[in-house]
N, C-alpha and C positions, 0 to 999 in steps of 0.2 A: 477462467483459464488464461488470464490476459496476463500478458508481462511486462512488468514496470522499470525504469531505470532505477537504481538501486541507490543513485544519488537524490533522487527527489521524493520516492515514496515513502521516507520517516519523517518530513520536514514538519517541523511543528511540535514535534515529542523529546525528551528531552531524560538526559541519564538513561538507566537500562531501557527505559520506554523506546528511547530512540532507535534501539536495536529489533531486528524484528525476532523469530520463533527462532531463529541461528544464533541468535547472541553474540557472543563474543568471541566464533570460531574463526580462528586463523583461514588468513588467504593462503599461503603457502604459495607455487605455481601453476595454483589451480585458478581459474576466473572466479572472482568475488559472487557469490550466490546470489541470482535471481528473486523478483521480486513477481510474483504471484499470488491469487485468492486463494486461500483455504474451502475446497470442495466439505458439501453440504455431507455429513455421516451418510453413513450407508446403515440398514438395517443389520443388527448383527447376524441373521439368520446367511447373509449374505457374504460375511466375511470368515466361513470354514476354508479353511484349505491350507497356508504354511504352515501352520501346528501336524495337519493330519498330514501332510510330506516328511517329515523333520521324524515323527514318530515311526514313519512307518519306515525309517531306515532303520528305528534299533528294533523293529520287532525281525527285520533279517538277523538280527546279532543277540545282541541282549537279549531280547526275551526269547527268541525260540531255542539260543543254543547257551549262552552261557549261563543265566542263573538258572535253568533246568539240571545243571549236570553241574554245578554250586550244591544246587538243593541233595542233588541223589548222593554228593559226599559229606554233606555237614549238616542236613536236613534243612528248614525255613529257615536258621538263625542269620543269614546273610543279606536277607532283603530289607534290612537298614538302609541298605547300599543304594537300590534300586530306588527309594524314597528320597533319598537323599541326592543323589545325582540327577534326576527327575526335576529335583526343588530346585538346586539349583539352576539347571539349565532354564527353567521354566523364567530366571529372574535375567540370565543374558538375551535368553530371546526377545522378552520386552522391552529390554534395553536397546537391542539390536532396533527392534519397533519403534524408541521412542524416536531416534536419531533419524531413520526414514520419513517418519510420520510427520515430522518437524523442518527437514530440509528437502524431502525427496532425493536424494541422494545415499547411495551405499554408506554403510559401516566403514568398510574399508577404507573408503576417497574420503570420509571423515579423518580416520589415519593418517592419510596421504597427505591434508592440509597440515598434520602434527609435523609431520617429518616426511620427505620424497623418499628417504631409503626405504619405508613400509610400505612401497609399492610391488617393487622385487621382490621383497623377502616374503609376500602375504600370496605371491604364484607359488613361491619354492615350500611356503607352508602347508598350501592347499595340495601340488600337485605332489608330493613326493610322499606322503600319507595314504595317500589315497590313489594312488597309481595303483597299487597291490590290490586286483580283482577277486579279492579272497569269497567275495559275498558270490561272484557268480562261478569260482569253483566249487563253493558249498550247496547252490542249486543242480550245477551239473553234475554232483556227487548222488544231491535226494535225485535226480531222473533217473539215474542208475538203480538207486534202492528199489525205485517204483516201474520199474522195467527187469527185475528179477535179477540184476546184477549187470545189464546186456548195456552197453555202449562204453565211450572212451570218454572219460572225464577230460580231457585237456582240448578236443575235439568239439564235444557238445559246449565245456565254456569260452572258447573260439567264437562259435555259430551265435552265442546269445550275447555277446558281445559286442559282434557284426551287427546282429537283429536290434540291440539299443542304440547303436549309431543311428540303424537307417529311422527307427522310432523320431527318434530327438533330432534329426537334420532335415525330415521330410513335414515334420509338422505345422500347419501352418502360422498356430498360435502354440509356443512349446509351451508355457505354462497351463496353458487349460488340459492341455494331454496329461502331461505329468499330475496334476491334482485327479484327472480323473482315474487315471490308473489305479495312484496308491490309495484313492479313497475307495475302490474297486476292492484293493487288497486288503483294506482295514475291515470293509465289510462283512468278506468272504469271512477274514480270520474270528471276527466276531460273533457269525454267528456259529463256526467252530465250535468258540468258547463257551458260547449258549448250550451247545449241545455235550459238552464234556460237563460242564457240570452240573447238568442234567442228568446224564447218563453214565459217567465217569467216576468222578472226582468222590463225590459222595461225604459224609458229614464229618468225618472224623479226622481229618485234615485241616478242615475251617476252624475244628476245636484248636485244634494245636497252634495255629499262623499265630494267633496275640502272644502266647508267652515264650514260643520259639524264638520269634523276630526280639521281644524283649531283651531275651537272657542273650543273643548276640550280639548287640546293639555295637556300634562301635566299635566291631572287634575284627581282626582281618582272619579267616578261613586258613585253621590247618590244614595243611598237606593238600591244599591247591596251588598251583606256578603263578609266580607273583604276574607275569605275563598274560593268564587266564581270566586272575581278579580285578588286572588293568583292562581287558576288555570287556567284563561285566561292567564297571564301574563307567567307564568313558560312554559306551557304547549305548548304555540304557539310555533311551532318547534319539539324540541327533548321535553330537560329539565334534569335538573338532571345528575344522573351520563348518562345518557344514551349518551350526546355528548362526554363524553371519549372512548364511541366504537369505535369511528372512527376511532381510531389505531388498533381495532383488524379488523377493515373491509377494511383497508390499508394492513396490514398484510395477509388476504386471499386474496386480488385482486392481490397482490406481486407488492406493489409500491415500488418504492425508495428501499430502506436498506429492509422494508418489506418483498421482495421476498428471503431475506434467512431466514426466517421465517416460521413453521412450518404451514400448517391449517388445519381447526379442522375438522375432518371428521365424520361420523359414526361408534363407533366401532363394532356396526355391518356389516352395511353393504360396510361401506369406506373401505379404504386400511392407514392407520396410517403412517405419513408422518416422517422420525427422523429429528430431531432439537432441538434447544432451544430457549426459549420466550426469553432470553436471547439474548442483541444485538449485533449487529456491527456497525461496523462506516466504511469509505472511505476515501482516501488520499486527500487532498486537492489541486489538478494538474490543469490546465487549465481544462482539456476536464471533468473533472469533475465538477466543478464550473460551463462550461455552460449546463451540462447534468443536475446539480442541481437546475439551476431558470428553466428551463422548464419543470422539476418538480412541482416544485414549483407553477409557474403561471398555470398550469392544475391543480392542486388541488385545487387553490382560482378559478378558475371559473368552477369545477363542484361544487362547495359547494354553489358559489351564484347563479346560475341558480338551480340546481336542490335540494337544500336547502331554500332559502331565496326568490328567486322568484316566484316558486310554491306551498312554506310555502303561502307569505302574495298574492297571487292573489286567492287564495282555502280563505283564512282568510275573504278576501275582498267579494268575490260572495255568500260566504254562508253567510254573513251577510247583504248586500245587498237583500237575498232573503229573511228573515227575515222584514227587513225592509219594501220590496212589500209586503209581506202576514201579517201583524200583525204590526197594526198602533200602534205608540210608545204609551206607557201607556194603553193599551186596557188592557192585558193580566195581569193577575193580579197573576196566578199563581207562583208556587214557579221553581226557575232555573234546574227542575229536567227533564226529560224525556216526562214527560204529555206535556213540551212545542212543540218538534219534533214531538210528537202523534196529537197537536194543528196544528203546520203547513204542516205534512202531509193529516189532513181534508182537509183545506184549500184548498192547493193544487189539493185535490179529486174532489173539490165541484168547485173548475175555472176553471181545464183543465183536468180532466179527470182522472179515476182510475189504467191507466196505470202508467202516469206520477207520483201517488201516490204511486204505489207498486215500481218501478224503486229508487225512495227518501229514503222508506225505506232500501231496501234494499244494496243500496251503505250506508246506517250509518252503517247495522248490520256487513258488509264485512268491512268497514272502521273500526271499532273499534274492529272484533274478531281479524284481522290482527295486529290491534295497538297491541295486548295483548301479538299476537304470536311475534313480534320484542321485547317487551320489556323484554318476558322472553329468547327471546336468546339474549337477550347484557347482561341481569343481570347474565346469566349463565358465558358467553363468560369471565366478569370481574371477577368472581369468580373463576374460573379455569382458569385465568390468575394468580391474586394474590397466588393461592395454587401450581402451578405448579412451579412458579418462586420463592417464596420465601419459602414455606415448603414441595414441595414434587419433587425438582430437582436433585435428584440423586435416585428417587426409578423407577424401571423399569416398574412395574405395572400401576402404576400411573400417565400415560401421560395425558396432556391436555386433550384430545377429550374424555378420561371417562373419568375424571373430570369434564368436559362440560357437560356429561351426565349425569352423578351423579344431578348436581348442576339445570338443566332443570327438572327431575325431586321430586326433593326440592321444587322449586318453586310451581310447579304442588300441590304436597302436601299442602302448607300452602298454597295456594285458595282454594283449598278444605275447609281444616280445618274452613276458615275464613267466608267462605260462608256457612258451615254445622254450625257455631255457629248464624248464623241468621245475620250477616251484609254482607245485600245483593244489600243497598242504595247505586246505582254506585256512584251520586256527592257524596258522602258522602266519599265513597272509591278512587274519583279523589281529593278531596278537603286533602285527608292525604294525599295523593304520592304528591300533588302539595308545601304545605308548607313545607313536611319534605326534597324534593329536595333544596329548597330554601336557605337552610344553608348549602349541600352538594357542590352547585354552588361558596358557594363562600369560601368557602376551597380552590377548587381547580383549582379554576382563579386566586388564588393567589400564589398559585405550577404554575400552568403556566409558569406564571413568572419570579420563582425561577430555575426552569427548563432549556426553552428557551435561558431563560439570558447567561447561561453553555456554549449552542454549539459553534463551528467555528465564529470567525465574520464573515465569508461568509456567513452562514446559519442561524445565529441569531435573535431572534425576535425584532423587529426596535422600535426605543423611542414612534413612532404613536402607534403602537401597542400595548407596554405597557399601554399608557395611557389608549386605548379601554379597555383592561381587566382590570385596576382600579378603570374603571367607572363601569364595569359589578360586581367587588367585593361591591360596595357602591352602588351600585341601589338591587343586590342582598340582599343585607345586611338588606337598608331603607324599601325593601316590608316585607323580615323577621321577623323584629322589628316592622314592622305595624302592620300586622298580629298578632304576640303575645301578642300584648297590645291593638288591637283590641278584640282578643278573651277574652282575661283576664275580662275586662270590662263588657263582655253578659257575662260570667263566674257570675262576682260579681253583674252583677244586677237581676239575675234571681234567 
């Protein structure tokens, strides 16, 4: 853990060698990166947790509500989609990974050494997305379902918004909270899904998902709102800024370069750790380079198993169960919440009122959860950016109240947004889903500019590039659908 002057620790190497695991990353106005040991791998059984955060925010959106009610109007042919957006996130997250693992430092303050204006603009892309508490009016909406219709939706998602404040400010270690919740939440939902199709789902659905998904491949969903398929699409997974956390949840687990990284605690009830968001880098030795791909190769397989596998198999049975209970074209209603109030009946009336209250109640915990993760990444990124680039010499001012300050901020404007009467959760995922859309491909294409920098030991590879230039043009072409979709109902109505 020891830290070296950054002028004498390459002496003796020579050409790229001389550079350490940072390469060739700009100073910008940040301080030149630190010079630190590469901590010994951790076992991978040890490194579950950002993947199963990141996921268990789209099984509040994607998987519970929108390709369910995809599927009950065009049947399987859609979950292309789900596969496809999955994949790629699966290849920013790592990305996100490599950048941390390699300087301990954020994605963003990676940015930040590109250019200082990506510091402001990476608050206004995170907070203004994801300000709309759509996820916890769609929880306060299922307690109503699961209470017979009896309480105030604007009310109870008020009170669970207070209740994630006090969660995330009073914690002593916030990331150990936050993992253990949503992996709490993943579990429950799982074995849900154990017991639907078991008991549910049944064979003749399974027949169908291969040549269904097939014959749609590729193709956007009739007479679904282009608004609806932006939020299946984005939402499957993370989305948004929300996959750049993965450097701040790299940085509290103390991966890689991470672990001389400060984490963010309670400054109530935590103990405030000294550091700077500010990085380091490691010498490029043998015994580093293989400490580095085993690194490495554990971060790309908890990202695809507990990211990308449990993303699209949650994707797949909650649509599949849509698909048993609510024959394609039956339902005619609109893509909003009365559909999960429709296939909870359903479910009432074939197997029983348990089975229906157990349904409910995994969406209302799946989506208060999703709420409570996305206000601690939006926090986490915001008291990243202020810590590192405007408030790194004031004493007062560390990260972790900053963290707090910025959680509740958030709290605030759901409030505010839900006391002005928009209380339409799609209405409220369908903004955070499009305005992610152009945040994504910002900065898959920093990625890239980033990555490119490190070590060629540690650098991101030609395959790789190309993944996130497909993820900038696929991000790009739904952006540009969407707006000239919307323009169009804009100018005919």
């Amino acid at each position: 853990m020891t830290l070296h002057d950054p002028h004498t620790s390459g002496k003796g190497l020579k050409g790229d060698e001389a550079s350490g695991s940072a390469g060739r990353q700009k100073t910008g106005r940040l301080p030149a990166l630190r010079w630190a040991e590469l901590p010994k791998p951790v076992a991978l059984r040890k490194m579950l947790g950002p993947g199963v955060i990141l996921v268990a925010v789209g099984i509040g959106s994607g998987e519970y509500i929108s390709h369910p009610y995809i599927t009950s109007q065009v049947g399987l042919t859609f979950l292309w989609a789900a596969a496809v957006g999955l994949g790629l996130q699966y290849f920013i997250n790592t990305e996100v990974a490599r950048y941390t693992l390699a300087t301990g430092e954020t994605a963003v303050t990676g940015f930040t050494r590109l250019w200082r204006g990506w510091a402001p603009l990476f608050v206004i892309m995170t907070v203004i997305p994801f300000a709309w508490p759509g996820w916890m009016s769609s929880a306060a909406t299922m307690v109503t379902f699961t209470a017979g219709g009896q309480g105030n939706v604007q009310w109870i998602s008020i009170g669970g918004l207070v209740l994630i404040g006090l969660v995330l400010t009073l914690s002593p270690i916030v990331y150990k909270t936050v993992e253990r919740l949503e992996l709490l939440k993943v579990i429950a939902i799982l074995i849900f899904a154990v017991v639907i199709i078991l008991f549910v789902i049944g064979w003749e659905p399974w027949a169908a998902l291969p040549s269904a998904t097939a014959q749609g491949a590729f193709r956007m969903p009739d007479g679904i709102s282009a608004a609806f398929v932006v939020t299946a699409m984005v939402f499957a997974g993370g989305g948004g800024a929300l996959n750049l956390t993965v450097s701040n949840y790299i940085r509290d687990k103390g991966w890689g370069m991470g672990a001389h990284a400060p984490r963010i605690v309670s400054p109530i009830t935590g103990h405030e750790e000294a550091g700077s968001g500010t990085g380091t880098q490691f010498k490029m030795t043998p015994e580093n380079t293989a400490n580095w791909k085993i690194w490495w190769k554990n971060a790309k397989t908890e990202q695809f198993w507990s990211f990308f596998v449990i993303g699209l198999f949650t994707i797949v049975i909650f649509s599949l169960l849509a698909y048993r209970l609510i024959p394609v074209g039956t339902y005619e209603g609109k893509g909003d919440l009365s559909f999960i109030q429709l296939q909870a009946s359903v479910i009432g009336e074939q197997f029983g009122g348990v089975l229906q209250t157990f349904y409910l109640l995994i969406g209302t915990v799946a989506l208060m959860f999703a709420n409570l993760a996305v206000v601690d990444i939006v926090a986490r990124v915001v008291a990243d950016v202020l810590a590192v680039s405007y408030l790194r010499e004031h004493k007062f001012w560390t990260e972790a109240k900053i963290y707090s300050v910025s959680v509740w901020t958030m709290v605030g404007l759901g409030i505010v947004i839900l006391g002005a009467g928009v209380t339409q959760p799609i209405t409220l995922l369908a903004m955070a889903a499009i305005l992610n859309c152009g945040v994504m491909v910002v900065y898959c294409a920093l990625l890239i500019q980033v990555n490119r920098k490190l070590h060629k030991v540690v650098r991101i590879s030609r395959p790789r590039m190309v993944a996130l230039g497909i993820a900038v043009v696929f991000y790009a072409a739904v952006a540009i659908f969407t707006t000239i979709t919307q323009i169009q109902a804009i100018a005919a109505a």
